[in-house]
C-alpha positions as CSV (number, residue, x, y, z in Angstrom):
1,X,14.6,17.5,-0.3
2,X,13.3,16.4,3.4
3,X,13.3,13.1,4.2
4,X,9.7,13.1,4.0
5,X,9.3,14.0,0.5
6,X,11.9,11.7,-0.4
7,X,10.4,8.9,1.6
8,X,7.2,9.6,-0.6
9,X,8.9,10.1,-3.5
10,X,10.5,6.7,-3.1
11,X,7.0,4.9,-2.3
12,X,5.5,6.7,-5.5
13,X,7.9,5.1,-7.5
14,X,7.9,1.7,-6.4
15,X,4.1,1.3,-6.1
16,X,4.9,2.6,-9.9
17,X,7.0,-0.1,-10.8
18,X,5.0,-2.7,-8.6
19,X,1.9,-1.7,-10.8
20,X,3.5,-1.9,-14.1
21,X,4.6,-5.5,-13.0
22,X,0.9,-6.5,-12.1
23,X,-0.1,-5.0,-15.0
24,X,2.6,-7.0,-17.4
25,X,1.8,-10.2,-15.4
26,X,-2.2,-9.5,-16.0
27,X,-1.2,-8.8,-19.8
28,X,0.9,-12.0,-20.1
29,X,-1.9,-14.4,-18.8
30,X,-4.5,-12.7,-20.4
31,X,-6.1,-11.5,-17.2
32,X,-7.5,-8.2,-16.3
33,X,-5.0,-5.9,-14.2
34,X,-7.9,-4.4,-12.3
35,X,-9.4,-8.0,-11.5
36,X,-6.1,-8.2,-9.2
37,X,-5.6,-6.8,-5.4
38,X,-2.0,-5.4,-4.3
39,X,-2.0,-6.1,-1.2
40,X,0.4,-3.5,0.7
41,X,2.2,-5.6,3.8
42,X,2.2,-2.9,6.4
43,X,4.4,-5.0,9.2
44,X,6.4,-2.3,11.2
45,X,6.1,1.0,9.2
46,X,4.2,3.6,11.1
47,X,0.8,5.2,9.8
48,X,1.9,8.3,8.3
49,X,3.9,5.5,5.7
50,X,0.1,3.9,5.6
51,X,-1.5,7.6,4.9
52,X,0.8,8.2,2.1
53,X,-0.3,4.8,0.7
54,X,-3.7,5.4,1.3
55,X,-2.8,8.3,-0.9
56,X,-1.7,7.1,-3.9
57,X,-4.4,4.4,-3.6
58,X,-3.0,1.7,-1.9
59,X,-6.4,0.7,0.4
60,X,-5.8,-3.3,1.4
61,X,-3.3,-3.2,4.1
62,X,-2.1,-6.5,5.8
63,X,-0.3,-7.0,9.1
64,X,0.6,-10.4,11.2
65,X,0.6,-8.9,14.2
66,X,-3.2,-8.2,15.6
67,X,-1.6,-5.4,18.2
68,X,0.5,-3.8,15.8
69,X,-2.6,-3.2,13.6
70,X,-4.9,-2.4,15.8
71,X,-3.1,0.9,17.0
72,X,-2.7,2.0,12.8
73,X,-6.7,1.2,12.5
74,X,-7.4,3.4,15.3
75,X,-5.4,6.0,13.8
76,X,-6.0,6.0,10.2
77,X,-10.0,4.6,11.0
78,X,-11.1,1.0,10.5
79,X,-12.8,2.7,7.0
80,X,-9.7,4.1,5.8
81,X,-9.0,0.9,4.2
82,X,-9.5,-2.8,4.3
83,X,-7.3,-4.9,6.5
């Protein structure tokens, strides 16, 4: 397997287990999982990481450093996803 299908196969699986987490703490306090926003902290992985997110439909992206972000909005478009 190349390291980039593993490296997706691995983000698959814990945006997998980071939903079935949301969705067990929406259950639990009687809220509705799709009232609630997983907010993907992008700090230091490049953009193709943020594609493949943007992929399995990861869209709100957040960074703490305004340079770092703006180079991944200019390359993945400041429509690909809300920062």
């Amino acid at each position: 397997m190349s390291q980039g299908v593993r490296a997706l196969t691995d983000l698959t699986k814990r945006f997998q287990m980071v939903r079935r987490r949301i969705e067990a703490a929406a259950e639990h306090s009687q809220r509705s999982p799709d009232k609630i926003t997983l907010l993907a902290v992008t700090k230091t992985h490049p953009p193709e990481t943020l594609r493949q997110a943007l992929n399995l439909g990861i869209n709100d992206f957040g960074e703490n450093r305004v340079n770092e972000a703006e180079g991944k909005i200019v390359e993945l478009g400041r429509d690909a996803a809300r920062w």
